[in-house]
ROMINU-751751 format. One record per residue (C-alpha): x, y, z; residue number from 1. Coordinates in Angstrom, 2 decimals, always signed. Each point is the difference from the previous one (the first is absolute). Example, Ala and Ser with C-alpha at 12.3 -4.5 7.8 and 13.67 -1.06 7.14 Angstrom:
<sites>
{site {+12.30; -4.50; +7.80}; 1}
{site {+1.37; +3.44; -0.66}; 2}
</sites>
This chain:
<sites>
{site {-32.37; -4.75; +14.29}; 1}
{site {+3.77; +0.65; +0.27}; 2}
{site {+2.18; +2.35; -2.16}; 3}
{site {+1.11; -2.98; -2.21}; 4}
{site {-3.10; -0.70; -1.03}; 5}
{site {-0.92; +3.47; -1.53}; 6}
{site {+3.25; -0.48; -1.76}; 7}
{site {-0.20; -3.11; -1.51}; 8}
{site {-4.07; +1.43; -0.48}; 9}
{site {+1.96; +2.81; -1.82}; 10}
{site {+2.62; -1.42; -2.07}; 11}
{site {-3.22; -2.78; -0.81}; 12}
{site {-1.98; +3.44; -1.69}; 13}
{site {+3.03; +1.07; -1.46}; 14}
{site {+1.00; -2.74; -2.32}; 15}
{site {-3.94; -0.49; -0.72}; 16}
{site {+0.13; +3.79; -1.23}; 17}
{site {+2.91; -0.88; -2.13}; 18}
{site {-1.63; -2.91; -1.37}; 19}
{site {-3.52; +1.91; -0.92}; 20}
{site {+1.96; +3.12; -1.25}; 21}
{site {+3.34; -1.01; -1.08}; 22}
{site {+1.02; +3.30; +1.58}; 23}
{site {+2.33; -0.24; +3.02}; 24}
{site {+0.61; +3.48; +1.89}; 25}
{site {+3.01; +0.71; +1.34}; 26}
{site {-1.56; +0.03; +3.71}; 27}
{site {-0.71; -3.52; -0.62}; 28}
{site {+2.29; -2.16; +2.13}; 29}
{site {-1.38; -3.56; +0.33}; 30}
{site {+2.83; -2.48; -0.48}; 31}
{site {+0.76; -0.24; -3.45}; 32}
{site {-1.52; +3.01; -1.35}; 33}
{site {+3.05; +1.99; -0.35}; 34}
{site {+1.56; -2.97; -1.79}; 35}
{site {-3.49; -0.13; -2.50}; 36}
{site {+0.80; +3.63; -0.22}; 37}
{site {+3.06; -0.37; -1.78}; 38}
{site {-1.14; -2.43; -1.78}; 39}
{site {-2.85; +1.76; -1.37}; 40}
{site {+2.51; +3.11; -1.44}; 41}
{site {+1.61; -2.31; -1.48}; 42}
{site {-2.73; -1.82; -2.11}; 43}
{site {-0.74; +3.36; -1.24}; 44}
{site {+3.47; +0.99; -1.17}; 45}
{site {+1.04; +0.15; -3.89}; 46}
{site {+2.52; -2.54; -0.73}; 47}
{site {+2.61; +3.23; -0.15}; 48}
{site {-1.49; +1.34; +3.03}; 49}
{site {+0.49; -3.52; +1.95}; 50}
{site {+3.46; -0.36; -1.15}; 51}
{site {+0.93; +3.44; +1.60}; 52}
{site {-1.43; -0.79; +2.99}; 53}
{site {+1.42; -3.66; +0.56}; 54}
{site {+3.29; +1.88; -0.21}; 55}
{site {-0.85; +2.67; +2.39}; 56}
{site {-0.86; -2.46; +2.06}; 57}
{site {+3.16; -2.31; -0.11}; 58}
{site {+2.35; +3.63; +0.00}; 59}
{site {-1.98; +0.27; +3.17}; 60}
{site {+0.54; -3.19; +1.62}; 61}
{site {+3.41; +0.12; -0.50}; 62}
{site {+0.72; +3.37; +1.03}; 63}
{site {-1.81; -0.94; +3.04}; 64}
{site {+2.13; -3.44; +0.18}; 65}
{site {+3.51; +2.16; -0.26}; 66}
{site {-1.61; +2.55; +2.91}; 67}
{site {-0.41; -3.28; +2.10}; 68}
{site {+3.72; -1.14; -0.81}; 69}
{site {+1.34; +3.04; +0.78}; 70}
{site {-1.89; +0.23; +3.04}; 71}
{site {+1.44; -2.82; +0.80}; 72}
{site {+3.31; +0.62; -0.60}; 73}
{site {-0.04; +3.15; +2.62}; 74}
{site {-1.54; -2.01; +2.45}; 75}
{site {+2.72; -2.45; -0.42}; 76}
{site {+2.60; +2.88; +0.00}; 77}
{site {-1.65; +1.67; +2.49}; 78}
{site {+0.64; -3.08; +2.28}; 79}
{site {+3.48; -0.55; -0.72}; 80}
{site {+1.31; +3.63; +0.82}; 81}
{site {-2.39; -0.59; +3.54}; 82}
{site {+2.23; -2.91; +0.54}; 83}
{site {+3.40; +1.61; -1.15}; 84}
{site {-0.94; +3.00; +1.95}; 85}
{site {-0.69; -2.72; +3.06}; 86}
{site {+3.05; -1.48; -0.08}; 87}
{site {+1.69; +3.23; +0.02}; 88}
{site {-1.43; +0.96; +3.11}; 89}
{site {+0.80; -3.24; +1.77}; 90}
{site {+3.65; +0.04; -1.02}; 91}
{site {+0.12; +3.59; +1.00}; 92}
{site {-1.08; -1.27; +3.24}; 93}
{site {+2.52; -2.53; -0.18}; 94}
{site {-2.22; -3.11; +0.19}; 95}
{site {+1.65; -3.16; -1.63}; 96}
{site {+0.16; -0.61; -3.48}; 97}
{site {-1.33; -3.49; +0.17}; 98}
{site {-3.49; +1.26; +1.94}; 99}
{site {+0.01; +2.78; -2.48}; 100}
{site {-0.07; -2.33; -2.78}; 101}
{site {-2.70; -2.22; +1.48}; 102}
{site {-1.55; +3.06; +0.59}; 103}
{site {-0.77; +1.04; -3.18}; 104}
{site {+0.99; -2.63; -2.45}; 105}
{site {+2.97; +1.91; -1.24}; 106}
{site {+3.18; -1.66; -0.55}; 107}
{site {+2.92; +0.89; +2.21}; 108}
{site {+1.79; +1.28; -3.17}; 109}
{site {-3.14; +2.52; -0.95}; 110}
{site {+0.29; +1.35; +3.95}; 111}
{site {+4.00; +0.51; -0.55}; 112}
{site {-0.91; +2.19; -2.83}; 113}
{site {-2.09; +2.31; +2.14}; 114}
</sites>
């Protein structure tokens, strides 16, 4: 017997536990547990209680949404001073404008400025 079997033998036990008990521990791990998990809170929640939560969890999805962006955005920034700082060196060595531009995608007007 390989490792994969005593997993899927695993997760198998798991979701039978769930579905004699109702109860799913948080060591529990089987595919779709977690998901059942949430779930689960949330059948038990108060009408107030679930309305609280529901916006918890949409403040939280976009403050992880404007994280990404922003991540993003540096990244992107991040590249364009590499390039800038790129071309700078090459025209300090005196390489041609033109191969500069190819180079790194800037236009010859963006090197002049350097």
């Amino acid at each position: 017997m390989d490792d994969s079997d005593n997993v899927a033998k695993s997760s198998l036990e798991e979701w039978i536990s769930f579905l004699q008990t109702g109860d799913i521990p948080e060591s529990f791990t089987a595919p779709g547990l977690p998901e059942a998990r949430e779930r689960l809170k949330e059948a038990g929640m108060s009408d107030e209680e679930l309305r609280r939560y529901r916006g918890y969890m949409d403040n939280l999805r976009d403050a992880r949404s404007a994280l990404s962006t922003s991540y993003m955005d540096g990244e992107e920034k991040g590249k364009a001073a590499a390039k800038a700082e790129d071309a700078k060196n090459m025209k300090t060595e005196g390489i041609n404008v033109d191969v500069i531009s190819r180079v790194t995608g800037l236009s010859a007007e963006e090197i002049a400025g350097l």
